[in-house]
N, C-alpha and C positions, 0 to 999 in steps of 0.2 A: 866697705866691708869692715865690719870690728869683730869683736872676738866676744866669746860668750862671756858671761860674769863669771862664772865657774872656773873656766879655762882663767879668766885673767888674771883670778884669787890664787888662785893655784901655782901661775909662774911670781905673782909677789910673794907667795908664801914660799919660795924653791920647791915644791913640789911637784919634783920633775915625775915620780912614777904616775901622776895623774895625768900632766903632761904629754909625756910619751906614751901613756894607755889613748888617749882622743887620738893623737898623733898618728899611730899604728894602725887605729878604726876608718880615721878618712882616708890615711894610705890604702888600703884596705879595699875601703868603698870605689874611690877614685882617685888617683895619682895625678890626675893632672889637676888640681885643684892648686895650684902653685901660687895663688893670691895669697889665700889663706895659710899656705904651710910657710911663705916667708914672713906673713905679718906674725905670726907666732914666734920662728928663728928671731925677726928683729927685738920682738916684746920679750923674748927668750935673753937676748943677747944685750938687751939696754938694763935688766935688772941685774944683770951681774953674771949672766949664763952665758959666755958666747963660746966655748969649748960645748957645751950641750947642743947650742943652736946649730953650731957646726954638724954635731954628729945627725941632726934628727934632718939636715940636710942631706947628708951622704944619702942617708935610709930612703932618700925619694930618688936621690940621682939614680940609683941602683935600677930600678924598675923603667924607668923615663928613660935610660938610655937602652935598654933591651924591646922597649915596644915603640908600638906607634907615638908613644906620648914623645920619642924624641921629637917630633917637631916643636911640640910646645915648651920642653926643654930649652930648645938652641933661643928660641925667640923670646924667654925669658931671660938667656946669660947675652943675649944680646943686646937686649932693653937697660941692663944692667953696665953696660960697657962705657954706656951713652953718657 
């Protein structure tokens, strides 16, 4: 998986409100799409963002932990543990 050219300009430019506009639309679309919204936190978090990457993480846990999408929640902070 990689990240659009748009998207990627965008987090080297800090231009976090174009950022968090994608952000919010695949939240939006799907929440469990959790590949993609950490490869963005990390690409977020390696340019100098990681107070940002945090937050655009909370904005998933939020929704992941009130529906079914917890499963794929736990078994990504699991994967993560590893």
């Amino acid at each position: 998986m990689s990240l659009s050219r748009n998207l990627r300009k965008a987090i080297e430019r800090a231009d976090f409100a174009t950022v968090e506009d994608d952000w919010l639309a695949r939240l939006d679309d799907d929440p469990t799409q959790i590949d993609h919204f950490i490869l963005v936190a990390r690409t977020q978090a390696g340019a100098g963002g990681s107070d940002r990457a945090r937050v655009l993480l909370e904005l998933v846990d939020a929704p992941l932990s009130k529906t079914k999408g917890r499963e794929v929640r736990f078994r990504h902070m699991e994967g993560a543990r590893e």
